[in-house]
Every structure is written in C-alpha cells, then in structure tokens.
N, C-alpha and C positions, 0 to 999 in steps of 0.2 A: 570486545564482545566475542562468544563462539558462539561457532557456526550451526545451526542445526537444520540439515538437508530436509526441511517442508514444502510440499508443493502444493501448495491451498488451490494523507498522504500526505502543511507544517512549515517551512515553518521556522523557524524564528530565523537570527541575524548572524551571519559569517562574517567576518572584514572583506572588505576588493583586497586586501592587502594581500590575505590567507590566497584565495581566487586568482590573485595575480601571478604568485609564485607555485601554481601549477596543481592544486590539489587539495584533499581535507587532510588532516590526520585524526580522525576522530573517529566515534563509534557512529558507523551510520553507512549505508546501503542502498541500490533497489535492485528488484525483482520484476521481470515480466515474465508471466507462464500461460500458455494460452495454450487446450487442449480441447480434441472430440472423443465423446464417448457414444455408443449406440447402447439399444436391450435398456432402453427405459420407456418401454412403453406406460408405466402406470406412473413413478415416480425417478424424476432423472437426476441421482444422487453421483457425484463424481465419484470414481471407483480408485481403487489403489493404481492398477492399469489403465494405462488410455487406450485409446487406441491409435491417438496419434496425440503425440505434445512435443511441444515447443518451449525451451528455458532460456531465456537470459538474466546475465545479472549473478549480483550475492555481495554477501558484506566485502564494502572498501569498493562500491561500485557505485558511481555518481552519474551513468545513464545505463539504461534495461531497455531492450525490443525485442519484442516475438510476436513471428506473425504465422499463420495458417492456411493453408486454401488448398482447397479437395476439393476439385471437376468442377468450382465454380457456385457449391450451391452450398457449400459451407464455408466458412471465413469468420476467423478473429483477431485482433490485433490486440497488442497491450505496448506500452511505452510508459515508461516515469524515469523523470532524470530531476537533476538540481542543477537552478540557474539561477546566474543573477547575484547579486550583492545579496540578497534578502535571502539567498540562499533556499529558495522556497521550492518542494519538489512541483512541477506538472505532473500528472497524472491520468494518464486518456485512455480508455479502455471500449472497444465492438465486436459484437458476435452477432454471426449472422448462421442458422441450423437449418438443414434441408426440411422440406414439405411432406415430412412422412412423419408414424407415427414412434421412432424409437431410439432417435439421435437429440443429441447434446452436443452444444462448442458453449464455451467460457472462456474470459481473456478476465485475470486474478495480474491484478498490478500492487509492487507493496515498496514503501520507503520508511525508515529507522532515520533516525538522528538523535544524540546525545549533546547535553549543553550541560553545561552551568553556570548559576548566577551569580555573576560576578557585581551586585547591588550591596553597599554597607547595611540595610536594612529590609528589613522584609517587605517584600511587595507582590501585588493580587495581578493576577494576568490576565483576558480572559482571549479567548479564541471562537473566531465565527468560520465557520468549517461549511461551506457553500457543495452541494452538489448538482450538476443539470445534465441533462439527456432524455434520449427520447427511446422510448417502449413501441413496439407496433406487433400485435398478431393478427395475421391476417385470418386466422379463421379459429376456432374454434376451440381447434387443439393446440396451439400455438400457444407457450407462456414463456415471456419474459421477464427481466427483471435485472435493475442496478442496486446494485448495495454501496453506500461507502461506510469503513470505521474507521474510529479515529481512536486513540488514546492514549494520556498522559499521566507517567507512571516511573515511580523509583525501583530502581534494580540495580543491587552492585553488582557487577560483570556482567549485564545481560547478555542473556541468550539473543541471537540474530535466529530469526523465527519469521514465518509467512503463517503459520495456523493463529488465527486472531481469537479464537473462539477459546483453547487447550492452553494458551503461552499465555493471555491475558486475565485470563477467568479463573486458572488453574495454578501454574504456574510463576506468574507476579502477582498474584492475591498471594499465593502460599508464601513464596518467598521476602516478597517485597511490597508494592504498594502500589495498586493504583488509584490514581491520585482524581481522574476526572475520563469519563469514556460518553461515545454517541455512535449511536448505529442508523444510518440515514436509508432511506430506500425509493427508489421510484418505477412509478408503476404505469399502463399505458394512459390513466384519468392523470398521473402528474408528473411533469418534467422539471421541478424543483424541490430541493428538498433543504434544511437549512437547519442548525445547532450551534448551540453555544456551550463551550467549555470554561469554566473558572479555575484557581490555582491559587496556591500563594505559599512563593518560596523564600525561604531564608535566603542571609548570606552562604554560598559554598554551596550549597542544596546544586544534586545532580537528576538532573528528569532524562526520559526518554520522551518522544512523539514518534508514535507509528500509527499511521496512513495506510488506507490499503480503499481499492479500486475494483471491485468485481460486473461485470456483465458477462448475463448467463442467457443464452438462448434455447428454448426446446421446443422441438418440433415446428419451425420455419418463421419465429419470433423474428424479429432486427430488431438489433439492442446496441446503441449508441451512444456512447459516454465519452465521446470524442474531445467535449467542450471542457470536459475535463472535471475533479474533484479538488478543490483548491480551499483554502484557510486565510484569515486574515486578522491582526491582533487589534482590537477595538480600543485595549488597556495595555497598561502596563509599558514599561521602557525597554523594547526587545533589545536595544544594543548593549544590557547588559547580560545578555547570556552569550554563553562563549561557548565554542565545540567542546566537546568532551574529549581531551587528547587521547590518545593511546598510539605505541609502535604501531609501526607499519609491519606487518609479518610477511614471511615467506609464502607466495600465493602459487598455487599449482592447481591445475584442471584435473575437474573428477563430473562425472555422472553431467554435465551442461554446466554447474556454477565453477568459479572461481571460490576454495575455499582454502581453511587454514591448511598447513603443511600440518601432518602427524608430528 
C-alpha cells in the first residue's frame, strides 16, 4: 500500500506462527491522531491547523497512542494496535473539551488490513461490528459524539488513507470496489450501537477491512469510547484468509508517521 499523509477497526485470522516470528508482512497499519481546536463557537468542524495535535502510527505499524492534555481541562486519548492470534485490531478512543463556548478535542483512531482468501470455493462472510461508550454534556452547549466506520472493500495497491469519507466514497468506488460499509454512532440517549457486514469472496479474491474510531468533544462534552470498537465473524471460515503479503520498505520519519522512503 502507499502512504497518503491524512489526519482525519477487523478483524479476520493471522497464524501464531506469522506472530510468533516477530511481525506481519502485509498491507495493514494503525493510526492514533488526537487534536484541539478552538473559534468554533457555532459549528466545531476540524481545521486543516490544530492548535495542538498529536500523531502516531502509519502503515507497517501494528500499535498507535496519542494522548493530549492542556491545563487539565482538556484531554484526548486514542490507541489501536493488533493482538492476539485472531489478529483482531482494539480500538479505544476519549475526549474530554473545556467549559466554554469555542473549543474542540477529538481522538480519530484508524486500522487497515489486507487478506486473501485462500478457500477452493466461494464463500459468504458476515461481520458484526460492535461499538460502546458513553456520551455526557453537562449542559447545554456541550455536544458530543462517537462514530465508528467500518468497510470492506477491493483495491489493487491501495492507498493507506485515515479520510473514511474521500478514500472510501470517492476514491475505492472510483477505482475499485466496495464491497460492504456501516457508519455506527452514539449519542448521550445511547451507549450501544451494532451492524452487520456481508461478503462473498472467491478463491484468490484480495479485500481490505478498515476500521476507524472517532470521539469528538465540544464545548465540555466527555466522550468515552474506551471500551472500545470491536467486530466479530458470525459466518464464514476466517482461517482461510491470509495477509495480504507485500515487501517490507525502507521506513523513514517525516511530519509524526512512519512512512514510505521517496
């Protein structure tokens, strides 16, 4: 995959084998970017500028943390890594925005992964894509809010991308395919939200699943998505999808990510 420096979760089966000998080689990533903005008093839309942000992570990175905190009364956290046999990303994301009326913090968490199915015959998948957390505005002007997306989709060489909205809507409809998408949200009346994804891939058939985690706070919200955005496969025989191989590249530091060499 190449890299594309966006600053805006899956999922199927790795071997312990792969895990045990130190590493993926595959198309797949995470992202933790957690930023404050102020000068929103009417609508608090993230700017090209923060005023303060935090990055970690980028493709070929298999754990991301960024964390924030100004004078105590602002605070966001974001983490996603991949663990475990099942290879499955955690995904945890909190923002907490001071009591006035013109700041913003968000904590934007995001995970990639490439497989293919390695089944003699065509078989249907499906995915239950779980989100929970809790929403609180203490008064008035306070609005919070958690999003999780999710979506499974064919791209040959895809782009490593964090914008869900311009890369998946735009960009893999133009190019490529998507195959199956869900946009979950919760609000301070609900701290669960829940979707199911379907599929059905040939032999050889390469997918992507990308995951992504946002909690946005404005104006002295607490948004808490700690518990995490997590997936689970209901159908289908996940042990026959296998990473998506690719070289391992030359990685060099630019701007906070870890990305390709020129």
């Amino acid at each position: 995959m190449k890299h594309r420096p966006h600053f805006t979760l899956a999922l199927l089966l790795l071997s312990s084998v792969a895990l045990a000998q130190g590493g993926i080689t595959s198309g797949y990533g995470a992202i933790a970017d957690v930023g404050f903005y102020d000068s929103c008093a009417t609508i608090c839309l993230r700017p090209g500028g923060l005023d303060d942000q935090r990055v970690d992570g980028g493709e070929f990175f298999e754990n991301a943390a960024a964390d924030l905190f100004n004078s105590g009364t602002e605070n966001a956290f974001g983490s996603a890594s991949f663990n475990g046999d099942a290879f499955s990303p955690l995904l945890r994301a909190r923002a907490r925005s001071p009591l006035d009326d013109n700041n913003a913090v968000d904590a934007i968490v995001t995970a990639i992964q490439g497989y293919t199915f390695m089944g003699a015959s065509p078989e249907t998948f499906t995915i239950l894509a779980s989100l929970t957390g809790t929403v609180d505005q203490p008064d008035n002007r306070a609005e919070g809010v958690i999003r999780g997306r999710i979506a499974v989709y064919r791209y040959e060489n895809a782009t490593f991308s964090t914008d869900f909205a311009t890369f998946i809507f735009e960009e893999v409809a133009g190019e490529g395919e998507v195959i199956d998408q869900a946009q979950l949200f919760l609000l301070p009346t609900l701290d669960l939200s829940e979707d199911t994804l379907e599929f059905t891939l040939n032999p050889g058939d390469e997918v992507y699943v990308f995951m992504q985690l946002e909690s946005k706070s404005e104006r002295g919200a607490v948004v808490d998505a700690t518990n995490t955005f997590g997936v689970s496969f209901t159908s289908g025989d996940s042990a026959m999808l296998s990473p998506v191989v690719e070289p391992l590249p030359e990685l060099v530091f630019s701007d906070g990510f870890e990305t390709l060499a020129p």
